[in-house]
N, C-alpha and C positions, 0 to 999 in steps of 0.2 A: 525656520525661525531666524529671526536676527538679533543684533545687539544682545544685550547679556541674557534673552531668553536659551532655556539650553535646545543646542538639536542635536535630539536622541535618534534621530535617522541617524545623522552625521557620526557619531558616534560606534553604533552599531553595523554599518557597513562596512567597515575592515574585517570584521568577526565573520559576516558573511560572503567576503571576498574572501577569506583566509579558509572558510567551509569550503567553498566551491572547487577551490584550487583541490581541496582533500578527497572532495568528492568525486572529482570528475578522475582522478587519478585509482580511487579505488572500483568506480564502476570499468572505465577503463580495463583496467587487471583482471576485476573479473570476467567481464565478458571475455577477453583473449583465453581466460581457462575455461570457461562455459566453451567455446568455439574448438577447443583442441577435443574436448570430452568428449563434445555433437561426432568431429568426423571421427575419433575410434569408436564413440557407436554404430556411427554408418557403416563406417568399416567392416565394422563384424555383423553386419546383414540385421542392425535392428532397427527399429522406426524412430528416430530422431526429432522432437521437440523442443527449439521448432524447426522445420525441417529446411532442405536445401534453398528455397527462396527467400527464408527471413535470416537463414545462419550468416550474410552476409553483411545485415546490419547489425551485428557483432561487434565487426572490426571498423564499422563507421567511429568517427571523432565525435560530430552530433549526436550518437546514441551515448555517449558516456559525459558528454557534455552538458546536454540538456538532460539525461537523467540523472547526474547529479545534484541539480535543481530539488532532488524529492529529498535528500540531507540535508542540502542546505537549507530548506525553510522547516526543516524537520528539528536535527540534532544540533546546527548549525544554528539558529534561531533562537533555539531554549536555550545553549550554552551562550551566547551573544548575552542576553537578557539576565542571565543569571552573573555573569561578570559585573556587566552595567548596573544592577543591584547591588552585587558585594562592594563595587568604586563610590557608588553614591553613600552608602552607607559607612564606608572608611570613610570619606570625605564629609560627610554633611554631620553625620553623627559621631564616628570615632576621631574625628579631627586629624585626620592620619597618621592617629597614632602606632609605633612601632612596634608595639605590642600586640597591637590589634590584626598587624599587617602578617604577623608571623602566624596567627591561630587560621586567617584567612588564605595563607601559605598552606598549611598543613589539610584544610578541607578540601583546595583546590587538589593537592597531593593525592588525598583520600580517596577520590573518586576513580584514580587509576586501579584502587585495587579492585573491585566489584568489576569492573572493565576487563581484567585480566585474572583475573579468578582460574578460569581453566586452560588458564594457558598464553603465551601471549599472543596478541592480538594488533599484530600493526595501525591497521585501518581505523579502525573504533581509538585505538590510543589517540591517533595524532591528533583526532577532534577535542578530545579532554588535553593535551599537552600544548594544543598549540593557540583555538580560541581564547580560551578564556583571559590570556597575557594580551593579547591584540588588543582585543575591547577594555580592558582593566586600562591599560596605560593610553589608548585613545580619549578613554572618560577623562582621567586624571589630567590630560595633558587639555584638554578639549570643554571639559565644565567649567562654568563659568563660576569666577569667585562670590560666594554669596553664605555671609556667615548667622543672618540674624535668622533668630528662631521664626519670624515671619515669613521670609523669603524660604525657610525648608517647610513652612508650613503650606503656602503655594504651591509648592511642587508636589508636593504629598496629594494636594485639591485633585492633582490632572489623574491620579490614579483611580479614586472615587466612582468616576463613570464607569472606568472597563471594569471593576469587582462589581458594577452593579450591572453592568451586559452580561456577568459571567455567569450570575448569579440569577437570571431571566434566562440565559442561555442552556446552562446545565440543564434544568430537569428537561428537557428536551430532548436531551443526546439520543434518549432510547425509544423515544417516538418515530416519525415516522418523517419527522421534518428534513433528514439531509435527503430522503429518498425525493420529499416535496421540490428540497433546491436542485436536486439535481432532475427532476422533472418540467420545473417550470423555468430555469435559467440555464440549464447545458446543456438539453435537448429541444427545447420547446425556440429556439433561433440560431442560427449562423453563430454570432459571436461568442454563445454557450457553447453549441456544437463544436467550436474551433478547442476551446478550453477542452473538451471535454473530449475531442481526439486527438490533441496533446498528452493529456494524462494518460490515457489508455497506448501511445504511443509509445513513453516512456519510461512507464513508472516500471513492468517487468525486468527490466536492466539494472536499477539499483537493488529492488526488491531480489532480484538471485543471487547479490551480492553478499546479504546477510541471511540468510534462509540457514536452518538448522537443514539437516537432511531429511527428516521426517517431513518439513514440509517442502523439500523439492521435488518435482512431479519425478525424473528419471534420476536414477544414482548409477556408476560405475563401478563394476568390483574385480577382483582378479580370484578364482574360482583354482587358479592349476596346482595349488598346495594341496585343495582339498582329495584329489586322487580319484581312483573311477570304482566302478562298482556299485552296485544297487542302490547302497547308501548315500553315498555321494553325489548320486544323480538326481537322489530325491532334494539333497540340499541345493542342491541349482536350479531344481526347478521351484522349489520355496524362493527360494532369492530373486530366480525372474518373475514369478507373480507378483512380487513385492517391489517390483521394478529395480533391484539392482542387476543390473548387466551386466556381464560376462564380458570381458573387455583384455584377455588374458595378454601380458607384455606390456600393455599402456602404463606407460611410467607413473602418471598421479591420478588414481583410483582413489572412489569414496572407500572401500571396504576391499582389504586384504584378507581373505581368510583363510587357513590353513589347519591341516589337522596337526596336531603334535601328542601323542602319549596318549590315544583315543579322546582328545579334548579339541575343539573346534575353539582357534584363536584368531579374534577380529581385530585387525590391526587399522591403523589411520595413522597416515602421514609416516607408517614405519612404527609409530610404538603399539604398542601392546594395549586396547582398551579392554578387552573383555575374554573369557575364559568360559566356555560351557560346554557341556556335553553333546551330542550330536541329537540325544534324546530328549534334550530339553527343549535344544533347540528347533524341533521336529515338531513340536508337542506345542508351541507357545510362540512360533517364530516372530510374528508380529511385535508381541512383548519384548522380545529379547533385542528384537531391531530399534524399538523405539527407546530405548536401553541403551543403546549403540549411540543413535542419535545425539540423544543429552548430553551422553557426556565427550563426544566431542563436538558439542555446539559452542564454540567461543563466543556467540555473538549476541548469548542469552539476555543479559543484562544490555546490551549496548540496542537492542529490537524495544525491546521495557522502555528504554529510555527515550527512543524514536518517536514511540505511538505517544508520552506523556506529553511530550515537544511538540507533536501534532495539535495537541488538543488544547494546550497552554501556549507555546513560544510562536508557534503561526498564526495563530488570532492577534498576539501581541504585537507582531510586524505588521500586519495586515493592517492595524488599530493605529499604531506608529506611524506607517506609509498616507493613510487617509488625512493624520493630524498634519502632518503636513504638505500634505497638495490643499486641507481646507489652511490651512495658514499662507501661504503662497499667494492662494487665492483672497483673500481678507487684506492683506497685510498694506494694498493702497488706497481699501475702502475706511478699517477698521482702528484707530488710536493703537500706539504701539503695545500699550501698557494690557489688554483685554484683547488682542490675538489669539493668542493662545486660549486664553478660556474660553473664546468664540468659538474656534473648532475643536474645544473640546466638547461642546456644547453639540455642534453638528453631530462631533462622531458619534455621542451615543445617540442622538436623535435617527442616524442612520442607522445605528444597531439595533433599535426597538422598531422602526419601520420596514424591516425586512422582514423580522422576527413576525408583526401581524400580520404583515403581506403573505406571510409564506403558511400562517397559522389561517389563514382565512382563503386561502387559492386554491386549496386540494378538492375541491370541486364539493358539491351538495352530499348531506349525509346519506349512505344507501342502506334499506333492511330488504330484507325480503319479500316486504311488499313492494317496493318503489324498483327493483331493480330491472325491471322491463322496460322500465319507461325510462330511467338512466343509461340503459345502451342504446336508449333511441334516443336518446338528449342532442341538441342541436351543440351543445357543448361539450370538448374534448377530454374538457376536467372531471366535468359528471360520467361520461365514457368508461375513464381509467378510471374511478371512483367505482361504479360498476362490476367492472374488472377485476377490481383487487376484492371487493367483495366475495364474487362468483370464485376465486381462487381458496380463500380462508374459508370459506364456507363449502370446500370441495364441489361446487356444482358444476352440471355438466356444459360447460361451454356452449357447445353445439345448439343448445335447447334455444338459444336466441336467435332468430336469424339474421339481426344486425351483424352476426361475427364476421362474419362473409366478407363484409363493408370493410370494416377494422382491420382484417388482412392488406386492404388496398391504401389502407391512409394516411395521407402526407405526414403525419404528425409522429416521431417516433415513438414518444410516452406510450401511446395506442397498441402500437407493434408490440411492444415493448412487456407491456401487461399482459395485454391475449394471448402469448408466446409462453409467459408462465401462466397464467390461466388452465392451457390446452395441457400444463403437465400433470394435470387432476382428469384428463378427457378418459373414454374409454371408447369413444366410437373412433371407426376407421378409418372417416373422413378425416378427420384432425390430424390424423399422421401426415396423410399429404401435405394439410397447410402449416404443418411442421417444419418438413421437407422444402418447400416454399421459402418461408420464412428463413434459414439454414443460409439460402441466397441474398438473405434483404442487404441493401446497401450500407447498414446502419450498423458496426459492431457490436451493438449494446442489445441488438435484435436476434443477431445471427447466435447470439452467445448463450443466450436465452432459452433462445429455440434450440440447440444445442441441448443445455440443462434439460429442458422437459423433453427431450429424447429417450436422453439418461433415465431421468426419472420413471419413463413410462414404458421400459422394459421390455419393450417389440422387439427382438431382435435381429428383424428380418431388415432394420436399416444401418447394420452396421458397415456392411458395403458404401451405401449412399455418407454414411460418416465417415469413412478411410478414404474416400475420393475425392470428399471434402479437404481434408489434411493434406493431401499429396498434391493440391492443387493451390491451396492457400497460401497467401505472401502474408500475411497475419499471426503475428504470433501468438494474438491472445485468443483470436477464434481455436487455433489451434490447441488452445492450451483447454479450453471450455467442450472442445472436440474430444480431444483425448480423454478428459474425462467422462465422457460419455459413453465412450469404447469401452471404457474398464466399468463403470456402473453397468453394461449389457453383459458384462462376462469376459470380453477383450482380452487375452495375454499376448505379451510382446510373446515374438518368436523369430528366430533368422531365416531371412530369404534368400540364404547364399550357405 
């Protein structure tokens, strides 16, 4: 935008270069402690996730670089938007008043606590300490003067469309439409596909940076407090089912546990979290771990706050970003005065034509009667339509003999479906084109078929899964491997 129109990119861009800087330094960090964890697992003879080929894009600068990217349009984005709201409303509405600036001080304040609740928390801090003053005093510095109740009644017009995208948008969430976009735009051509093994590329790096322990797939513990003897042994072996590892000497271990005064004490980071008995913990260990878990999850609230930021402050940049490449683009055809309401005009126009395009592309409705003739559809959307049918409806794959084809075809969606389809199979064939499939070029395939492995309880391919793992430079096939292993029965154990 030019002349006294305001630009809200312009504005918001410090917020998100001041995310990025935060981001990339705490994926960074992490992954260097992720990397130390990997070799004293390896070290002590246990199977490593992910293993020796991918542990060295760890200490890459692009893996912490680009996966910070998943904060910044994440945490980085909401807190951006949320400053740029509180500045426009001291300015436009509280007239900057100094009164007003202090109560807007103290909520900026507030949000540190729920952030550090159990404890403090560097990483998560510096996004609430440090955004929200960037974008506050870029607005202030950066808005254009504009005091009549008309000109704040304008600006208030541009916000209109996106509450009315959001509001078309929401009841959606829980349909089946992101499974659609990501069907027909990140797999369905190249330039999706690029997106879409970007994501999958990076997004594991920041994501292990805030992970409670309960949902990290392996944990580290140090076991040599707990002493030897029957008892004892049975607690080790509870804890390696449960995936904490046995890592005894490695300096920063998830879970220190020790006996003291026949009481089993779990320690983290050196303090003291929990106290129980050997019997309780014998009796209930799952409970008492995911116990463990919570209360040393710092990251609780600052994950809450991610997935909000996801679903609100990423639309809004995304919405922000379009307004102005359509204004860019307007700006030598269109009078200065009605730019802006031009591509505000386009954006939503773009946001409802996606919304039918994507509500109307998932291919012809399938029952029971028609689903014969939809996996012989000369169309790849009636195909996967097919597909996901013959899945929710448990039926047996195999019974079509299109399936065969659908194994060979260019189109990942395809792969993609029939891969969980085949986890409802019960004939013997389908394990091999499981097996198949396990190879496909496409991670979104391999991962899949992976899942319906898991699922379908054969256990005679646990081999063929462990060779998979030991060969793979993929972390996330790996990580979709691995849990395949432990849904057949799988326990770590040392090979040394």
């Amino acid at each position: 935008m030019t002349g006294s129109r305001m630009n809200v990119l312009k504005i918001l861009l410090p917020g998100l270069f001041t995310a990025h800087i935060i981001a990339a330094v705490q994926v960074y960090l992490s992954n260097a402690g992720l990397y130390r964890s990997l070799v004293a697992i390896r070290d002590a003879g246990y199977l490593a996730i992910p293993n020796r080929h991918a542990m060295a894009n760890l200490g890459a600068l692009d893996s912490a670089f680009l996966g910070g990217l998943f904060f910044t349009l994440s945490a980085g984005a909401g807190l951006s938007i949320l400053a740029f709201a509180a500045a426009w409303i001291w300015d436009r509405i509280l007239s900057r008043s100094r009164v007003s600036l202090v109560f807007l001080l103290i909520a900026w304040i507030g949000f540190l606590v729920p952030v550090n609740l159990k404890g403090f928390c560097p990483a998560a801090t510096s996004y609430f300490l440090f955004i929200p003053p960037v974008v506050f005093i870029a607005a202030v510095i950066w808005m254009p003067e504009q005091t009549t109740a008309k000109t704040r009644r304008n600006e208030l017009i541009h916000i209109v469309p996106l509450l009315l995208l959001a509001f078309i948008w929401v009841p959606m969430a829980g349909s089946n439409v992101f499974l659609n976009i990501r069907d027909s735009f990140f797999l369905a051509g190249p330039p999706g596909k690029w997106v879409n093994d970007f994501y999958y590329d990076y997004t594991l790096y920041p994501a292990e940076a805030f992970k409670s322990l309960e949902q990290k797939m392996i944990r580290t513990c140090d076991t040599g407090g707990v002493g030897e003897g029957v008892a004892a042994n049975r607690i080790k072996r509870t804890l390696l089912f449960h995936d904490y590892l046995p890592v005894n000497g490695y300096a920063s271990v998830d879970l220190d546990i020790s006996m003291e005064r026949n009481m089993l004490v779990f320690k983290n980071e050196g303090e003291t979290v929990l106290r129980v008995t050997p019997a309780v913990f014998l009796s209930r260990p799952g409970s008492v771990l995911k116990d463990f878990s919570m209360k040393t999850d710092r990251y609780d609230f600052f994950r809450k706050f991610v997935f909000f930021c996801l679903l609100t402050g990423s639309p809004v940049i995304l919405y922000v970003v379009l307004h102005t490449l359509f204004s860019l683009v307007l700006t030598p055809f269109v009078k200065s005065g009605r730019v802006s309401f031009m591509a505000t005009v386009l954006c939503f126009l773009t946001g409802v034509s996606l919304l039918i395009l994507l509500c109307c592309g998932g291919g012809k409705m399938v029952d029971e009667g028609n689903v014969s003739e939809a996996m012989r559809s000369g169309s790849w959307k009636n195909r996967v339509a097919a597909l996901k049918f013959i899945g929710q409806k448990d039926m047996e794959v195999s019974d079509f003999e299109t399936y065969e084809q659908i194994l060979k075809s260019p189109t990942v969606p395809e792969r993609y479906w029939l891969a969980k389809a085949m986890s409802k199979s019960r004939t013997p064939e389908t394990i091999g084109a499981l097996l198949s499939l396990i190879d496909d070029p496409h991670r979104n395939v391999a991962c899949m078929a992976f899942y319906s492995l898991g699922r379908r309880g054969d256990v005679s391919v646990k081999g063929e899964i462990m060779r998979r793992i030991e060969t793979s430079g993929d972390w996330y096939t790996q990580w979709y491997a691995y849990r395949a292993l432990k849904a057949l029965g799988w326990k770590q154990a040392q090979s040394k």
